[in-house]
N, C-alpha and C positions, 0 to 999 in steps of 0.2 A: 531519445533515439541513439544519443552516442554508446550508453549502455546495452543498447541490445542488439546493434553492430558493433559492441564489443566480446559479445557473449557472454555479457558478466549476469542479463536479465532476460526473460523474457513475458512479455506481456500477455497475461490471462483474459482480461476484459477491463475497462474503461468506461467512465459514463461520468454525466454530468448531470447533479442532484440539485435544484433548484425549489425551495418552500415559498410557498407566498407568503404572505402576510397574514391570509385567513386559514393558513397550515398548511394548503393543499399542495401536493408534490408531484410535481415533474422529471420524470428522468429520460435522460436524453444518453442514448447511445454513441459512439463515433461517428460509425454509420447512416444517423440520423441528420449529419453536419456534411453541408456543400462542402466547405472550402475545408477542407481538413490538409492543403498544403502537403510538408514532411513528412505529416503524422500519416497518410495516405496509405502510406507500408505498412502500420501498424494496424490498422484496421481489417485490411483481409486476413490476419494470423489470429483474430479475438476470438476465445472460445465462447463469448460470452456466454460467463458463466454465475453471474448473479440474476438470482430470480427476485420475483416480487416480493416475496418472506423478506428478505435481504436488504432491498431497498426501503420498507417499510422501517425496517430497525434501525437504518443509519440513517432516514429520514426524523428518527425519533429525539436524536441527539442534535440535530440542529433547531436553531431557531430560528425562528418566522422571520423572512425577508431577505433570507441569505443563499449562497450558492456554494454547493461543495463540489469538488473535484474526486472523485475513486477508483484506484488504480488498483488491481489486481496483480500481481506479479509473482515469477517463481525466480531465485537465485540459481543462474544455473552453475554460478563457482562453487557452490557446495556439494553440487550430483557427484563428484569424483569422492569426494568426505562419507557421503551417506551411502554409494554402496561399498565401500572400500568398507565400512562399519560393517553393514547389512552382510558381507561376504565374508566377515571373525564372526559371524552370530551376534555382533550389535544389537540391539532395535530404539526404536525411539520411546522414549519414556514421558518427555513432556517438551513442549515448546512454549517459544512465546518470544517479545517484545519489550526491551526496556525503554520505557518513551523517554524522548533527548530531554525531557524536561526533569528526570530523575537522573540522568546523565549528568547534565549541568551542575544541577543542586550535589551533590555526591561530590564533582570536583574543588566547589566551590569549597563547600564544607574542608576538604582535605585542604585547600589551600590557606583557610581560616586557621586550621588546627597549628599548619605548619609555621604562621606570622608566628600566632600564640608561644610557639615553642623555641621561638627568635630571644 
């Protein structure tokens, strides 16, 4: 919430992915939940925007008897980047995500290399 009355985020859709045991999956909306408290704000603004295709696939990568959390988001500190691009004749060529877990290892590495060279 502090993110996106900070205007650094804004939230696309949210849901809660639960597998049973015997595989079968449950997804649960915000919407879906009485007590949604703070989050309350957030939930009138969801475009909910994941379908069933969607949920099937990230239902695919859990395993049985667990619960996943899925937050959709758009960075809105980057809107001012992308059209200021898009208005030189920029355009986007590729994106993506470096997962913190290739973050870490990368640092760590660097930091190994740097003893070594002590």
């Amino acid at each position: 919430l502090a993110l996106v009355d900070a205007g650094t985020i804004r939230v696309i859709d949210a849901l809660i992915l639960t597998k049973a045991d015997d595989g079968t999956v449950d997804a649960t909306e915000l919407s879906d939940i009485a007590q949604l408290g703070e989050l309350q704000a957030l939930e009138t603004e969801l475009a909910e925007l994941l379908a069933a295709d969607d949920v099937a696939h990230l239902a695919a990568a859990m395993d049985p008897g667990t619960t996943a959390g899925v937050l959709i988001w758009e960075n809105l500190w980057a809107a001012p980047f992308a059209s200021a691009a898009r208005r030189s004749g920029g355009q986007l060529i590729a994106t993506g995500r470096i997962p913190i877990q290739a973050i870490i290892a990368s640092i760590e590495a660097d930091e190994a290399h740097a003893t070594e060279g002590d």
